[in-house]
Backbone as ProteinMPNN parsed JSONL, in Angstrom:
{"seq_chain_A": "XXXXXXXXXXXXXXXXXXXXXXXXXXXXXXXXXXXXXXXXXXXXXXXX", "coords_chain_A": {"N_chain_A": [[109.204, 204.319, 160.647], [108.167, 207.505, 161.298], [110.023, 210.272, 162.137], [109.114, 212.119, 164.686], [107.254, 209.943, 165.824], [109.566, 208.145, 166.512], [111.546, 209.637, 168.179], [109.213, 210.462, 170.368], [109.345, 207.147, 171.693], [111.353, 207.275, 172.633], [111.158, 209.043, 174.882], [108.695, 209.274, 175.389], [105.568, 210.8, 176.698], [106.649, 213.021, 177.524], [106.729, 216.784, 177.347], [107.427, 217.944, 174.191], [109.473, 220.484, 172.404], [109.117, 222.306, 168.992], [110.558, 223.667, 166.21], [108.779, 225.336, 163.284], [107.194, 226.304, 160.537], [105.109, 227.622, 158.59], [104.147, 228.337, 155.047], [101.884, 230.481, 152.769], [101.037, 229.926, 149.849], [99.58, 231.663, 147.471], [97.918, 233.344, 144.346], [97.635, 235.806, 141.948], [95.491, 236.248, 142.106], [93.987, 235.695, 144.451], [93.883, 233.273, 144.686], [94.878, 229.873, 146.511], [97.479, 227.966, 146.906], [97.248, 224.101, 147.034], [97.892, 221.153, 148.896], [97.877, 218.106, 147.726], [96.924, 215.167, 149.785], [98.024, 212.309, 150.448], [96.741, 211.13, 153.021], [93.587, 211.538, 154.677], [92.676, 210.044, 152.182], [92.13, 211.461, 149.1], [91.669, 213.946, 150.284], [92.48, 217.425, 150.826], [95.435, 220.142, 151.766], [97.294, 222.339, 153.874], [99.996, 221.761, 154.477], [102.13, 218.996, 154.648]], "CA_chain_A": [[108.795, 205.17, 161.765], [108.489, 208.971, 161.678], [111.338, 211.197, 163.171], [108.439, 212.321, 166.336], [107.436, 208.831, 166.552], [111.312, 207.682, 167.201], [111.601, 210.638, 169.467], [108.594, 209.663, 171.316], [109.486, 205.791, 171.725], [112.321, 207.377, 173.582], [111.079, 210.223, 175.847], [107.619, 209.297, 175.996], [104.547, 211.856, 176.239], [107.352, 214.427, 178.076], [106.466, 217.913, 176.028], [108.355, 218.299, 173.258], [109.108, 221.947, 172.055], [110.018, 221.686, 167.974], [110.633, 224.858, 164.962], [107.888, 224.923, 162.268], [107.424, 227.376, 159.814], [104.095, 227.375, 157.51], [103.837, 229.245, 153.985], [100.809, 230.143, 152.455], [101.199, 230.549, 148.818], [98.511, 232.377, 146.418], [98.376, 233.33, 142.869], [97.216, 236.928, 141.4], [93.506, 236.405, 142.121], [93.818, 235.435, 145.614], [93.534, 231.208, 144.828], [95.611, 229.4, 147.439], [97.773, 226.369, 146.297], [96.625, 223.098, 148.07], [99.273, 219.616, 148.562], [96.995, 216.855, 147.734], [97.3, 214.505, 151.149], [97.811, 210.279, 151.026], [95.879, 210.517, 154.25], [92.8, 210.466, 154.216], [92.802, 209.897, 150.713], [91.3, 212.581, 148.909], [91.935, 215.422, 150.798], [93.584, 218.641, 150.398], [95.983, 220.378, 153.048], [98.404, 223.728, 153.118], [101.024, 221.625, 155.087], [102.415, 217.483, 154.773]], "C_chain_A": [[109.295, 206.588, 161.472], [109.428, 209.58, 162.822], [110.113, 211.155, 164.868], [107.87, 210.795, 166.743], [108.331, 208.133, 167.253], [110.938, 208.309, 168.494], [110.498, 210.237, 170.607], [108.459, 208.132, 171.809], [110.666, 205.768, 172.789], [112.183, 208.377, 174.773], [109.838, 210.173, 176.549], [106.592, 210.323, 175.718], [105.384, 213.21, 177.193], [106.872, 215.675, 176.727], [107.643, 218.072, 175.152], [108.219, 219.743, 172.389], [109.998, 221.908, 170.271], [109.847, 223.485, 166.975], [110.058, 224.445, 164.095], [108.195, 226.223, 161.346], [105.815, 226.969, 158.704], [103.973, 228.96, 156.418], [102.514, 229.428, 153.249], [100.68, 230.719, 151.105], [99.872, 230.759, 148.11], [99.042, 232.912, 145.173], [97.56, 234.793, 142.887], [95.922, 236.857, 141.616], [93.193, 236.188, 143.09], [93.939, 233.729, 146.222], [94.68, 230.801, 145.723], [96.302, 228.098, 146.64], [97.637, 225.739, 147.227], [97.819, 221.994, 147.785], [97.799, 219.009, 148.413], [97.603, 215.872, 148.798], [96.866, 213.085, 150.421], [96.738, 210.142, 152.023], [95.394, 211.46, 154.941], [93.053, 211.179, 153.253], [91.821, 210.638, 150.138], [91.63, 213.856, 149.023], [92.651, 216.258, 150.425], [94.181, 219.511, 151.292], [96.743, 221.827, 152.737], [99.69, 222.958, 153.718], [101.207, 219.721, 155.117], [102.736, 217.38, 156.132]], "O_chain_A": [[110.486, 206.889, 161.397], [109.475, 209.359, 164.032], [110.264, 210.41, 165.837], [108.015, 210.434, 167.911], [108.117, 207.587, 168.336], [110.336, 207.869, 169.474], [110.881, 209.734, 171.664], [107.39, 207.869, 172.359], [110.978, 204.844, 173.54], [113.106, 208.477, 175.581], [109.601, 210.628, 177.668], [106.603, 210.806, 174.586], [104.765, 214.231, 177.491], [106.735, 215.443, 175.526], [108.763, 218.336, 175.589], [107.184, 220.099, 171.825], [111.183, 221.586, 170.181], [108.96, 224.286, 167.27], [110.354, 223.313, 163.711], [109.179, 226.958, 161.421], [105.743, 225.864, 158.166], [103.803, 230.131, 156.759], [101.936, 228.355, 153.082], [100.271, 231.876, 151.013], [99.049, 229.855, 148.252], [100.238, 232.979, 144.889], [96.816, 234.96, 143.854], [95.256, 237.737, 141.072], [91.978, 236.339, 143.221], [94.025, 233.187, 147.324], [95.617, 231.593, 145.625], [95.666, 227.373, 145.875], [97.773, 226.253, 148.338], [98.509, 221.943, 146.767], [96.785, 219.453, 148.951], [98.824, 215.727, 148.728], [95.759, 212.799, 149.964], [95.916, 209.227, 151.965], [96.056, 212.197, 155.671], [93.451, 212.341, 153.163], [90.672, 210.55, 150.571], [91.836, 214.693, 148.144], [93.558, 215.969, 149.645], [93.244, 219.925, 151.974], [96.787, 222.346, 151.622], [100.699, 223.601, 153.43], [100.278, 219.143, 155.681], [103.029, 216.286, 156.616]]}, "name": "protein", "num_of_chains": 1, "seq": "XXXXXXXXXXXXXXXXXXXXXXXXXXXXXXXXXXXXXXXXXXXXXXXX"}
């Protein structure tokens, strides 16, 4: 079980307020780097 799943198993659908942060890295030509995602399988994401 995922950390916000726990957390919600114990609090419920109360709002939860959490700190993120997203980077968006590029290379000299403008290209973006992508994570390759488990799920769905295939895909490509800027953030796990």
């Amino acid at each position: 079980m995922g950390y916000i799943q726990n957390l919600r198993s114990k609090i419920g659908h109360e709002p939860i307020i959490l700190v993120g942060a997203v980077t968006i890295i590029h290379d000299q030509r403008g290209a973006v780097l992508l994570q390759k995602r488990k799920f769905p399988e295939g895909s490509w994401g800027l953030e796990d």
